[in-house]
C-alpha positions as CSV (number, residue, x, y, z in Angstrom):
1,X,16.5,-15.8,-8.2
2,X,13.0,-15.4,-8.2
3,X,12.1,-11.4,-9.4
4,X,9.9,-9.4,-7.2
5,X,6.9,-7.4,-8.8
6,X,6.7,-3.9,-7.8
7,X,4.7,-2.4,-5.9
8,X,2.2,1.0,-6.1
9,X,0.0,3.3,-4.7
10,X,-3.0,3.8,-6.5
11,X,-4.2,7.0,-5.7
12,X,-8.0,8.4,-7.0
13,X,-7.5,12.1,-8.3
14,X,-10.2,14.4,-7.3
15,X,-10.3,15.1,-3.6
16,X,-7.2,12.9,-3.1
17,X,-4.7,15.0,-4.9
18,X,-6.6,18.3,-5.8
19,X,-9.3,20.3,-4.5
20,X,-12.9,19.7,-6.1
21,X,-14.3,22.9,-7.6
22,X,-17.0,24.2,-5.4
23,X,-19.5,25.1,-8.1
24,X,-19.9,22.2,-10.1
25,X,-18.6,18.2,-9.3
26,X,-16.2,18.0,-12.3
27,X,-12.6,19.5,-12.5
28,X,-13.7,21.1,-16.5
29,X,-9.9,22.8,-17.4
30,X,-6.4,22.8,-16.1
31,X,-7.5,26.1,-14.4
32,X,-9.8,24.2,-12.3
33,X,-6.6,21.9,-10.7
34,X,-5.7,23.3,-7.9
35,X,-3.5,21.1,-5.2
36,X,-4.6,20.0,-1.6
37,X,-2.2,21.1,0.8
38,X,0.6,18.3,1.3
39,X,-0.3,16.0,-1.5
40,X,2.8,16.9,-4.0
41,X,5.2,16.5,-0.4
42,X,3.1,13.1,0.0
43,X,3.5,11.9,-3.5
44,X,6.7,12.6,-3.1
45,X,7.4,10.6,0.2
46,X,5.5,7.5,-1.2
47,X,8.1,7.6,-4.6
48,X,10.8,7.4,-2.2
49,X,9.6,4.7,0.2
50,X,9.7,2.8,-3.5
51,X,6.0,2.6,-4.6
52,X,5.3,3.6,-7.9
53,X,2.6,6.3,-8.3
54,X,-1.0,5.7,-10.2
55,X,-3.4,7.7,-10.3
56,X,-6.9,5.7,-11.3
57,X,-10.1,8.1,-11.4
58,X,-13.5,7.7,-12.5
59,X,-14.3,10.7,-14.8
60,X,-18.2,10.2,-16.0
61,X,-17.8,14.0,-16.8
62,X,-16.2,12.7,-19.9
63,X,-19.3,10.4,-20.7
64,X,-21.6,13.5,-19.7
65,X,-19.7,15.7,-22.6
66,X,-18.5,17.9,-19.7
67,X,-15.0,17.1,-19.8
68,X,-12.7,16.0,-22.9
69,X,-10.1,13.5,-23.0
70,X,-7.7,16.2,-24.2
71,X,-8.7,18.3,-20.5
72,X,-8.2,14.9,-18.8
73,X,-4.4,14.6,-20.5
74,X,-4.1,18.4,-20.5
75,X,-4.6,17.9,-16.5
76,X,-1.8,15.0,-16.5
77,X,0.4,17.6,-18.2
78,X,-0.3,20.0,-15.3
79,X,0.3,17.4,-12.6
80,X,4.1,16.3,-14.3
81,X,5.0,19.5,-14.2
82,X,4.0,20.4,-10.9
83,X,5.7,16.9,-9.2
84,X,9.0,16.9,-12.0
85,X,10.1,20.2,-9.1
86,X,10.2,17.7,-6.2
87,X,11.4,15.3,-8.6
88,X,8.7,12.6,-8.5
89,X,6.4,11.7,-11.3
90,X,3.1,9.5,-11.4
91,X,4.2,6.4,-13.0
92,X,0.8,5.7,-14.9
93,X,-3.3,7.6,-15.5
94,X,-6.1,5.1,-15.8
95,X,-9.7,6.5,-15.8
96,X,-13.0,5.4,-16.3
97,X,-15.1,7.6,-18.4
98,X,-18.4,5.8,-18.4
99,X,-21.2,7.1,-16.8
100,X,-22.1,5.3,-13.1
101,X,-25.7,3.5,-15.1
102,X,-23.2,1.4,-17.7
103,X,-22.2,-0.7,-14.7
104,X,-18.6,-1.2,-16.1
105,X,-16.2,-3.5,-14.5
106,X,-13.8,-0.1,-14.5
107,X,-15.5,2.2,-12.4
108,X,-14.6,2.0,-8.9
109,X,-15.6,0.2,-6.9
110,X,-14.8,-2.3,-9.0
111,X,-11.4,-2.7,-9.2
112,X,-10.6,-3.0,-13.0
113,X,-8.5,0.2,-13.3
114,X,-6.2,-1.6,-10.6
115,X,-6.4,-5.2,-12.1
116,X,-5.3,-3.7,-15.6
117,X,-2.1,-1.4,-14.2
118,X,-1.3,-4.6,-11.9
119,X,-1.0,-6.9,-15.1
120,X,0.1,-4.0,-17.2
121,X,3.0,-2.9,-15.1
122,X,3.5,-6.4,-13.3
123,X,2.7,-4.8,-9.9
124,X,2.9,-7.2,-6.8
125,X,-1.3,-6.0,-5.7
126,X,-0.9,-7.2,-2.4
127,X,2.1,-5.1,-1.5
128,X,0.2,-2.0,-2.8
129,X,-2.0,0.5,-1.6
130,X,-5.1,2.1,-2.8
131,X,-5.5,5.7,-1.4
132,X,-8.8,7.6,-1.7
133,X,-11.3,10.1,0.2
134,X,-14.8,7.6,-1.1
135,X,-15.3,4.7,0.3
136,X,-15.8,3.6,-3.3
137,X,-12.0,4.4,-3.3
138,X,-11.5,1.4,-0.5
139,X,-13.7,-1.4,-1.7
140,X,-11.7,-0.9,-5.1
141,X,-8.8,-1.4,-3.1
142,X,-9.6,-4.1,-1.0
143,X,-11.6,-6.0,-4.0
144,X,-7.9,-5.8,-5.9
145,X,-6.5,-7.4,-2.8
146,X,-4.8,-3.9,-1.9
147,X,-4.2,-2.1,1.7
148,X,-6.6,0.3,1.5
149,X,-5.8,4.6,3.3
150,X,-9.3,6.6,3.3
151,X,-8.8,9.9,3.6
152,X,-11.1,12.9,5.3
153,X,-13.6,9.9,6.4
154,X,-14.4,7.4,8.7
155,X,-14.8,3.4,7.8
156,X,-13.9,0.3,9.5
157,X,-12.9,-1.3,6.1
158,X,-9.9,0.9,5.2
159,X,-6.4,0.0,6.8
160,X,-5.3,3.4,7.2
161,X,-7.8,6.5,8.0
162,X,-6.0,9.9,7.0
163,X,-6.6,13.3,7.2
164,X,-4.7,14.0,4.2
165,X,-2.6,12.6,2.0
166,X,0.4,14.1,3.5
167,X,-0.6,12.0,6.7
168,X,-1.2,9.0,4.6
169,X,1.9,9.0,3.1
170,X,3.5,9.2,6.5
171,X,1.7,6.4,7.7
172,X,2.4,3.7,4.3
173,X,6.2,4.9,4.5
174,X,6.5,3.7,8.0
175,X,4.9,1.0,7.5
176,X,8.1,-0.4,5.1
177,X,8.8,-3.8,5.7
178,X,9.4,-7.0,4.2
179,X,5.7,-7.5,3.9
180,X,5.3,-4.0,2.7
């Protein structure tokens, strides 16, 4: 019998899972992480429906000198922690921390980040899920061959528009099905 790849939801970090600080565009220490309401009860959700959890984030603070690599694991450590209480845990952390002018093929909306986890991980792409409030976030996604959940936005290109991720969440779990 034939073995099925698993399948994810990629999920970009800032705005998607925490707040961004309001005096500067980069998240700088573990003090600066602070939860949107619903996300850990989404993340959650999504675990149990059977998706594994990514989080893939473009981080040009790093390639600014604004924000370390340690701050960027220091940050993972926070967000274990926080999701080991509902008993979920992200699954995997890619970034890209290259500044938007090298043109990597990492930095959404390319979709490296997701290409590497998918071969990495042997994730089934086109039963998975890219969730993100950019629309950088969905052409990632949908350039992966992912579903695509925008949340806070408008677009015509995502599959799912959101308010949160607690409402995305609802809306991929329900959508469970063979296809799914």
């Amino acid at each position: 019998m034939a073995r099925v790849s698993a399948r994810a939801v990629f999920l970009d970090r800032d705005g998607t899972l925490n707040v961004r600080p309001a005096e500067h565009e980069y998240v700088r220490s573990v003090d600066d992480f602070h939860w949107l309401p619903g996300a850990v009860e989404g993340l959650a959700r999504l675990q149990r429906a059977g998706y594994l959890l990514a989080v893939v984030s473009n981080q040009q603070g790093v390639a600014r000198g604004v924000v370390s690599t340690s701050t960027l694991r220091d940050i993972e450590a926070r967000i274990q922690e926080d999701l080991s209480g509902v008993g979920c845990q992200i699954g995997a952390f890619r970034y890209c921390v290259h500044a938007a002018e090298d043109r990597c093929s990492c930095r959404k909306p390319e979709p490296g980040m997701l290409c590497e986890l998918a071969r990495e991980l042997d994730l089934d792409l086109s039963r998975s899920w890219m969730v993100g409030d950019a629309e950088s976030d969905v052409e990632a996604g949908r350039a992966a061959g992912c579903r695509t959940a925008l949340l806070g936005g408008t677009s015509r290109r995502a599959d799912i528009v959101a308010g949160s991720l607690e409402e995305a969440s609802r809306l991929i779990a329900g959508r469970r099905s063979a296809a799914a």
